[in-house]
C-alpha positions in Angstrom: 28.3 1.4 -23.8 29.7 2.2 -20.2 28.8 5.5 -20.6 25.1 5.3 -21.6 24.6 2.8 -18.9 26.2 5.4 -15.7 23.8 8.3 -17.9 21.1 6.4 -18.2 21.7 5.5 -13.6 22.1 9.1 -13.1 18.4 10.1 -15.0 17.0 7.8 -13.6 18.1 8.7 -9.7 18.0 12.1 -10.4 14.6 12.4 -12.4 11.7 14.3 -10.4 9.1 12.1 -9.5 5.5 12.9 -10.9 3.0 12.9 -8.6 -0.1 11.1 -9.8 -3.9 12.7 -9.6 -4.9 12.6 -6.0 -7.7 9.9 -5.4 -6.8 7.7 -8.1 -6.1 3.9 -6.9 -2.4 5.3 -8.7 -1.9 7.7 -6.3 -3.1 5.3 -3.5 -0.1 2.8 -4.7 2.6 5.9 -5.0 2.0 7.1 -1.7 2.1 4.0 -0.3 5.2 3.4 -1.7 6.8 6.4 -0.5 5.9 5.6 2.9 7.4 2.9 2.7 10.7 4.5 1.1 10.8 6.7 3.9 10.6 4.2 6.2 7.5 5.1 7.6 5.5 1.2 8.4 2.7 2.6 10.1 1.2 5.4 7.0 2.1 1.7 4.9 0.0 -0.8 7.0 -2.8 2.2 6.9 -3.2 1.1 3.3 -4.1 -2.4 4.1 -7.9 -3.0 4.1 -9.9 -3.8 7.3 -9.7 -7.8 5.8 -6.4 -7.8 5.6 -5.3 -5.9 9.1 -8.0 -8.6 11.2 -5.5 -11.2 9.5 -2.4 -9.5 9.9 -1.0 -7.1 13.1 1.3 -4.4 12.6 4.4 -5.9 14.1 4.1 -9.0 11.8 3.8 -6.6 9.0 7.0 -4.9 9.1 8.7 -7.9 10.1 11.4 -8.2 7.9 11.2 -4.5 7.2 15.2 -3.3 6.5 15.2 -6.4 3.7 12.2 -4.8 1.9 13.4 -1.3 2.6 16.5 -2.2 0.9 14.8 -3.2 -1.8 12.6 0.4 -2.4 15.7 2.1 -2.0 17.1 0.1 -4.9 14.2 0.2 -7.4 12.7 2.6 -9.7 8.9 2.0 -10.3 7.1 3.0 -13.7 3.1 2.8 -13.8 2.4 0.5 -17.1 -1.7 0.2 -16.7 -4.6 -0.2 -14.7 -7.7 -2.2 -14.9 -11.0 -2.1 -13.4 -12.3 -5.9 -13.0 -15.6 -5.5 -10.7 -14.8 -3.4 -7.3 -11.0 -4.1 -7.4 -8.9 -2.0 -9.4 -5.7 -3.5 -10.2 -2.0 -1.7 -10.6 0.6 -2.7 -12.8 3.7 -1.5 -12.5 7.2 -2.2 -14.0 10.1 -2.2 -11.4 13.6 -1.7 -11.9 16.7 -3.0 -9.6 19.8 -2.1 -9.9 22.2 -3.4 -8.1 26.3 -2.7 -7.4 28.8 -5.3 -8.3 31.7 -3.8 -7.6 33.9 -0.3 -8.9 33.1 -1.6 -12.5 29.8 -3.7 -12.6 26.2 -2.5 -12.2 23.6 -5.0 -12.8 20.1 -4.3 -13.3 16.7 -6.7 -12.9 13.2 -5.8 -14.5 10.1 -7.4 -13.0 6.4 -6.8 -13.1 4.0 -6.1 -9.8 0.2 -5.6 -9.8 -1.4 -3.9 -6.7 -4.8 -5.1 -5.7 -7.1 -2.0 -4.5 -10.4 -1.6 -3.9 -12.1 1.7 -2.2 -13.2 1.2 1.4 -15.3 4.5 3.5 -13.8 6.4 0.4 -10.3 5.8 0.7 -8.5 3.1 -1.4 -7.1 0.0 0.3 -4.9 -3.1 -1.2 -7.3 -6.1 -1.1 -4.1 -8.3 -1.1 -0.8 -7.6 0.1 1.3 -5.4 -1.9 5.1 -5.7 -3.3 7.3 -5.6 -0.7 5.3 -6.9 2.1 4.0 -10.0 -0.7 2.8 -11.2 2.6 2.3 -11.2 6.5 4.1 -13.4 9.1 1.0 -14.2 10.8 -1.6 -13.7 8.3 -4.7 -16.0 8.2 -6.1 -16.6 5.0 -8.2 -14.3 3.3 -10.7 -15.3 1.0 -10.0 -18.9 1.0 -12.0 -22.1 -0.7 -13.5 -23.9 2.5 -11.7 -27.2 2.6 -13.4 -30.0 1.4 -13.6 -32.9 3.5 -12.6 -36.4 2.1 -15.7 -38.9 0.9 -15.3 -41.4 3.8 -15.0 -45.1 2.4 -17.4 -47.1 1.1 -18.2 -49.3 4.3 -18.3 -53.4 3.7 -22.2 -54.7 3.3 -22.1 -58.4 3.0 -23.6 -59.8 0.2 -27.1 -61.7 0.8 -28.3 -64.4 -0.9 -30.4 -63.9 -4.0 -34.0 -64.4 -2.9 -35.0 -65.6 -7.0 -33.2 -68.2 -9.1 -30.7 -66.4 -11.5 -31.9 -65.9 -15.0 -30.2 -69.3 -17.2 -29.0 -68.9 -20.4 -30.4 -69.1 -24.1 -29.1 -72.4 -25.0 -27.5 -72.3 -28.0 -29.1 -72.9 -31.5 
């Protein structure tokens, strides 16, 4: 079992990476992602549509960075689909962690993302943030529901005196 497990590590660290079809919203989400292996924050916030960079600067961006850098560095991404639900395309992708425990334990986490894209002046852009950067230190909302002010209380009218005698009731037979 030990040995499949350090085989299986090594393939999958030492497996050439397949480069998607340029111009696909695939592509998009693997080249953003190896910007963001390489450390490179600036190609990565380029991916970020106009909506999101008016809500978000650069510097509040990568805040955080080395933590999210850590965790490219120790994941393995696999595309599982794409769908097309009106002008956003979505991503999904399965991602793989592994971590070191020690001389003799290696653990490993599997978790799903989904990328948000949607093609802007012919390039595609995330429409939401994507996994790392799940969000911006000093975004502003995007897209959200107008709030919805309370109904104000029922104010107190005071009751008035009926202007007609109240209607009796049938006697009984």
């Amino acid at each position: 079992m030990g040995i499949l497990l350090i085989a299986s590590l090594i393939l999958a660290y030492t497996q050439e990476e397949e480069l998607l079809p340029l111009g696909t919203a695939e592509a998009a989400v693997q080249d953003f992602l190896n910007a963001a292996e390489a450390d490179n924050l600036e190609v990565s916030y380029g991916y970020l549509s106009e909506e999101l960079k008016a809500g978000c600067r650069l510097e509040d961006f990568v805040f955080d960075s080395s933590y999210r850098f850590q965790w490219i560095q120790e994941s393995r991404v696999i595309l599982d689909k794409t769908n097309v639900v009106g002008d956003i395309t979505f991503v999904d992708v399965k991602i793989s962690q592994y971590y070191s425990q020690g001389p003799f334990g290696t653990s490993e986490s599997l978790h799903s993302e989904q990328f948000a894209l949607k093609q802007e002046n012919g390039l595609w852009k995330f429409s939401k943030y994507p996994w790392p950067y799940n969000f911006c230190r000093s975004a502003v909302p995007v897209n959200v529901v107008p709030k919805v002010e309370p109904t104000p209380a029922p104010t107190h009218v005071p009751l008035q005196a009926p202007t007609a005698e109240p209607a009796r009731k049938p006697a009984a037979p």
